[in-house]
C-alpha positions as CSV (number, residue, x, y, z in Angstrom):
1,X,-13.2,-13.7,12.8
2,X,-14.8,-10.2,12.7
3,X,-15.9,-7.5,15.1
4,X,-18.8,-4.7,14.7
5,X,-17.5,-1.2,14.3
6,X,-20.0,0.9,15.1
7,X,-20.7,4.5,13.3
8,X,-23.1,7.6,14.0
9,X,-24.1,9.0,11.3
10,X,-27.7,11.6,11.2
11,X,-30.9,9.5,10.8
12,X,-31.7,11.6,7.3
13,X,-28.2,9.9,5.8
14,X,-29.3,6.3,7.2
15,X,-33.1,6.9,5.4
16,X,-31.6,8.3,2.6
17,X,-28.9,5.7,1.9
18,X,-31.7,2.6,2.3
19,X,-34.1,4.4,0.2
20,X,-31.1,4.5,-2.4
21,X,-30.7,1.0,-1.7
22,X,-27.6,1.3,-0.6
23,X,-25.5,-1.6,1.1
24,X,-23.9,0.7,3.1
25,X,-21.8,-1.9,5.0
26,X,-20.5,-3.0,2.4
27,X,-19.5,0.8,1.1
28,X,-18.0,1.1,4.2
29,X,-15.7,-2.1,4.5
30,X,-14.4,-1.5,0.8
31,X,-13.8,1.9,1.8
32,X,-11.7,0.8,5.0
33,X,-10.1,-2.1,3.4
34,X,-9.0,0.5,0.6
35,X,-7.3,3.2,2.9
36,X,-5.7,0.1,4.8
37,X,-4.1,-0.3,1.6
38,X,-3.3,3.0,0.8
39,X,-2.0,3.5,4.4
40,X,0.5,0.2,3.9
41,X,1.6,0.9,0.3
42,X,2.2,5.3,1.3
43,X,4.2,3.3,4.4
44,X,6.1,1.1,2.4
45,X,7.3,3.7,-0.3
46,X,8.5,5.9,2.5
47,X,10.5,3.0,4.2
48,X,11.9,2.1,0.5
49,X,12.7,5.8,-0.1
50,X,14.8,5.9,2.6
51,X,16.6,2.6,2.0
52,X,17.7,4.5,-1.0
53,X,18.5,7.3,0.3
54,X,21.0,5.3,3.1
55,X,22.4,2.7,0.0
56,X,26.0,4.1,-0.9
57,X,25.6,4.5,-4.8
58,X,27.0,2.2,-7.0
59,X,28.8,3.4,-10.6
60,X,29.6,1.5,-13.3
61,X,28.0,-2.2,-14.6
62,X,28.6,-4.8,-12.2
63,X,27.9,-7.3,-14.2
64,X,30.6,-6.4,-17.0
65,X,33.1,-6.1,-14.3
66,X,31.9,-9.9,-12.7
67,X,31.8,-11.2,-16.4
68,X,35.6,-9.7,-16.7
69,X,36.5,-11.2,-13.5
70,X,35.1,-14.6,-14.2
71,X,37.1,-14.6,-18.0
72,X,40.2,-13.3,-16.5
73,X,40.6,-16.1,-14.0
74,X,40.4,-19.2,-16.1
């Protein structure tokens, strides 16, 4: 499903960009679709920033110490 956006732009630009034989449409929905994405990945970083920032920090290999544990209890 789609809808129509609709845009105003000065009737030189619209003469100029279909004697340049430019799809303008299309310019404009890769253009969208492309800040969309920009807007959702600048979003998530700044959500996963601040997990990081709230995580308590963790020292030392975890996995040595599990590895250890594991041994030490057989």
């Amino acid at each position: 499903m789609s809808v129509v956006l609709s845009v105003r732009v000065p009737k030189w630009l619209k003469e100029e960009l279909e004697r340049l034989g430019i799809d303008y449409s299309r310019e404009i929905k890769e253009y969208l679709e492309r800040r969309v994405r920009e807007e959702l990945a600048k979003r998530l970083e700044a959500q996963y920033e601040g997990l990081l920032r709230d995580s308590p920090v963790i020292r030392g290999n975890l996995a040595v110490e599990f590895i250890r544990e594991d041994r030490n209890a057989r």
